[in-house]
C-alpha positions as a printed NumPy array, in Angstrom:
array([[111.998,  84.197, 186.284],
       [110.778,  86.439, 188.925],
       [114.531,  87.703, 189.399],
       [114.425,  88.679, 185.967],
       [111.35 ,  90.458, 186.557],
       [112.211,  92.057, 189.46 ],
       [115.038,  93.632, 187.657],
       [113.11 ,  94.687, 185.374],
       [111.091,  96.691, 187.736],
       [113.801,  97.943, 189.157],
       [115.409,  99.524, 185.88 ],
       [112.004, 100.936, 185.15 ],
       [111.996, 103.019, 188.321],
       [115.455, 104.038, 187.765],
       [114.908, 105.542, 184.529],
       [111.778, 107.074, 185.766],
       [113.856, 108.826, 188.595],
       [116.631, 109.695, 186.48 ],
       [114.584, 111.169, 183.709],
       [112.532, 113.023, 186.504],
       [115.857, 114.76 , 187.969],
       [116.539, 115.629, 184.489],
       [113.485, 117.609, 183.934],
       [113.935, 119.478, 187.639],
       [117.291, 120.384, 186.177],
       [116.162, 121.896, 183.147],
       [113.327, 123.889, 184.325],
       [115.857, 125.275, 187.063],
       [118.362, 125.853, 184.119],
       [115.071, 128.054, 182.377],
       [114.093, 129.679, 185.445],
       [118.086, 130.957, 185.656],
       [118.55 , 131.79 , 182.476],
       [115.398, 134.098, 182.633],
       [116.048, 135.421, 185.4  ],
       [119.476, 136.001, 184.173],
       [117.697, 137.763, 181.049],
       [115.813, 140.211, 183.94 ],
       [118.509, 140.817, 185.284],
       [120.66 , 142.015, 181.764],
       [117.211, 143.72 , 180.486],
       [119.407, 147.237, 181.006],
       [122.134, 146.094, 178.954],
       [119.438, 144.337, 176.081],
       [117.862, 148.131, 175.812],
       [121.141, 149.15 , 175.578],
       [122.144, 147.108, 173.118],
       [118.817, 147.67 , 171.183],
       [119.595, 151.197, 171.224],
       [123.215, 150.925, 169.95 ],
       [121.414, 148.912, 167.159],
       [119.116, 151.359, 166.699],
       [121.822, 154.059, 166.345],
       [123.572, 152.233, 163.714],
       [120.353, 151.762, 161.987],
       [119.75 , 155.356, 162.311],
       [123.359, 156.485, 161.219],
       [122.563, 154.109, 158.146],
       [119.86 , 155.826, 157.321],
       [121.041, 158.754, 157.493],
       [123.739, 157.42 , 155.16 ],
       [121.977, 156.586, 152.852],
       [119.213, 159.41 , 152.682],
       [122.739, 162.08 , 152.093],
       [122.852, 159.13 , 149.505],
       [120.025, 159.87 , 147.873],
       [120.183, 163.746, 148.182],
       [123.551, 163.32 , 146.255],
       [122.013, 161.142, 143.704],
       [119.099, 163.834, 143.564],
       [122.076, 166.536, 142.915],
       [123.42 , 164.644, 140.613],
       [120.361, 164.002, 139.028],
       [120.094, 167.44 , 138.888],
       [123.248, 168.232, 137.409],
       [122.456, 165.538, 134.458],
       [119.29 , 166.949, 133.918],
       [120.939, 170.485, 133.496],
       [122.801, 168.805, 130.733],
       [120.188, 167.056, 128.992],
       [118.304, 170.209, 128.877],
       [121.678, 172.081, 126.967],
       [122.089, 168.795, 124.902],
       [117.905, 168.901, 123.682],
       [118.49 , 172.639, 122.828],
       [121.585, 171.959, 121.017],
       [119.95 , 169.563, 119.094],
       [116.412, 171.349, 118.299],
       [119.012, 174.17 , 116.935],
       [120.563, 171.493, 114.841],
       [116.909, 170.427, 113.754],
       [116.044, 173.922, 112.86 ],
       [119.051, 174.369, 110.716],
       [118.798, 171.196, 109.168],
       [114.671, 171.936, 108.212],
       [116.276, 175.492, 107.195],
       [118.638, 173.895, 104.752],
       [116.511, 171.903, 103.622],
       [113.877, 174.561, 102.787],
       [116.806, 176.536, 100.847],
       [118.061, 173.446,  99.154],
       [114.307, 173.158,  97.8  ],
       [114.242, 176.794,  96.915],
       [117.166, 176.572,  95.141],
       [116.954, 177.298,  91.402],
       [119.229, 174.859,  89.319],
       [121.327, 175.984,  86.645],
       [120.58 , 173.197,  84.483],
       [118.662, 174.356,  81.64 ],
       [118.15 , 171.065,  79.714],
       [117.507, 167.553,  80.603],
       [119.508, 164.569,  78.604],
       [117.533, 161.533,  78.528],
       [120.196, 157.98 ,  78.224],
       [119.038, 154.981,  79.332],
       [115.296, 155.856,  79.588],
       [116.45 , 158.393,  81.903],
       [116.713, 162.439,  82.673],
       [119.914, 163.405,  83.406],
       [119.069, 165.226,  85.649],
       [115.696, 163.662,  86.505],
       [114.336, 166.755,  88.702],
       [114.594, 170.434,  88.245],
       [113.899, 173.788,  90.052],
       [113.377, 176.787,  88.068],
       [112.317, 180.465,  87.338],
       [109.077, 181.64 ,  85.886],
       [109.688, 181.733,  82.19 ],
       [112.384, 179.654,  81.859],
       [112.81 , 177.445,  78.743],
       [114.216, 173.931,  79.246],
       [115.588, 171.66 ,  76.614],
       [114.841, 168.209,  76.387],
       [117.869, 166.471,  74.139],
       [117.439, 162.331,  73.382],
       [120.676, 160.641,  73.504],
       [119.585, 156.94 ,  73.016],
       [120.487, 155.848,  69.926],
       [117.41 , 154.046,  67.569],
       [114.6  , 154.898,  69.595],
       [112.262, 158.131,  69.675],
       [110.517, 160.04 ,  72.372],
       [107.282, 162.226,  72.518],
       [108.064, 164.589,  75.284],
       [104.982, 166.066,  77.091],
       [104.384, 168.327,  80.259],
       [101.458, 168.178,  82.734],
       [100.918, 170.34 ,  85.672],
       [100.162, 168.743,  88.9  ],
       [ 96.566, 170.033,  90.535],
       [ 95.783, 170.879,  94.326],
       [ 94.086, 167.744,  94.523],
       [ 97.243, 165.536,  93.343],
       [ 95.746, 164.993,  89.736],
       [ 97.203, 166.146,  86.626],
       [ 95.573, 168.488,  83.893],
       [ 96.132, 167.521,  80.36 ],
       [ 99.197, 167.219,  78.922],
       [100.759, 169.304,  76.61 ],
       [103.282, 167.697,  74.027],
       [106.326, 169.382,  73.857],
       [107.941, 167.628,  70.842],
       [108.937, 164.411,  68.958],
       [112.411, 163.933,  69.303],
       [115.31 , 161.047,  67.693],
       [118.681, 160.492,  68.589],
       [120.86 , 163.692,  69.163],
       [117.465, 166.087,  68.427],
       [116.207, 168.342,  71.012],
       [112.37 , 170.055,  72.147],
       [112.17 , 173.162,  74.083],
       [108.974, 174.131,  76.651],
       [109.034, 178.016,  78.782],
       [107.29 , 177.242,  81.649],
       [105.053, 180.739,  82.143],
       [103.304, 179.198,  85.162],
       [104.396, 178.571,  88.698],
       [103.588, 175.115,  90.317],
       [104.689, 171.525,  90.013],
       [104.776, 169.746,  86.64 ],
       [105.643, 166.519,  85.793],
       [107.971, 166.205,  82.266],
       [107.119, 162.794,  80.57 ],
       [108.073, 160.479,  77.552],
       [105.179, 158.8  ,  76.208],
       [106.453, 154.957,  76.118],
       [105.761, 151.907,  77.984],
       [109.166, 152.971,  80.462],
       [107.504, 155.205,  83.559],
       [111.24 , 156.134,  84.53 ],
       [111.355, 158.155,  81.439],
       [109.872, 161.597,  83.561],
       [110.373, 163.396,  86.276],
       [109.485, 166.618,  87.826],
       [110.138, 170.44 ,  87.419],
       [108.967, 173.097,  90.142],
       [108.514, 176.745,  88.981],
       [109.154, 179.665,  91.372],
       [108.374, 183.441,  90.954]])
């Protein structure tokens, strides 16, 4: 028994020594190594300043980067500015056309009802110009009438321009300019549409 114990002992010490050489080692290893890195602080600057050249060159990189994007840029916006004014031109001409196309004065003189419907529905004319209104449905009888539209969207009273059967026609001269609305008094609201009067 007390062999065993003194063996015991003596392991104990020897891993106390051993572990204590262990730890001189590595704090001599430390003290080297920084002394080592005192010793290379030149090159470490250097190195920094290598690292900071790169760093440097990069930026410069990439701010001539970003000037050429800014030319570019540039260049695009030069476009979009012709391509806006090519298409405000195309606006203008387009409202223009339009304008004319509403000025227009049609050459239809009389309106063909079929189907509950003007043929054509809408017209443009002159001061003074008569229009016909012709019924082409077979069996069934219209009472044409005309109504001029006010400022104020309303309607004055309408005028009645004829009663008309298959294949008969009414006529109406518009004397006024304005809007009026042409109208056959049934139950069908497609049966009208509208006639605009220039001077």
């Amino acid at each position: 028994m007390k062999l065993n114990y003194l063996n015991a002992i003596i392991m104990i010490c020897l891993l106390i020594l051993i572990s204590g050489c262990g730890k001189e080692e590595i704090s001599g290893n430390i003290v080297e190594d920084i002394n080592e890195v005192e010793d290379n602080s030149s090159s470490v600057v250097i190195i920094e300043n290598t690292v900071t050249g790169e760093e440097d060159s990069e930026t410069s990189d990439s701010e001539e980067a970003d000037d050429s994007e800014v030319s570019e840029d540039d260049q695009t916006g030069g476009t979009s500015a012709d391509l806006v004014a090519e298409l405000m031109e195309d606006l203008l001409s387009d409202d223009t056309g339009t304008e004319e196309e509403e000025e227009t004065v049609s050459e239809d003189r009389e309106i063909i009802i079929e189907y509950f419907r003007g043929d054509p529905k809408d017209l443009t004319i002159e001061q003074g110009t008569t229009v016909k209104f012709t019924n082409n449905m077979p069996n069934f009888k219209h009472v044409i009438q005309v109504r001029k539209k006010k400022d104020d969207g309303t309607y004055e009273r309408q005028i009645t321009v004829g009663v008309i059967l298959e294949g008969e026609s009414a006529e109406y001269t518009f004397e006024e300019t304005g809007t009026f609305q042409w109208l056959s008094a049934t139950k069908y609201p497609i049966t009208s549409g509208r006639i605009t009067v220039v001077g």
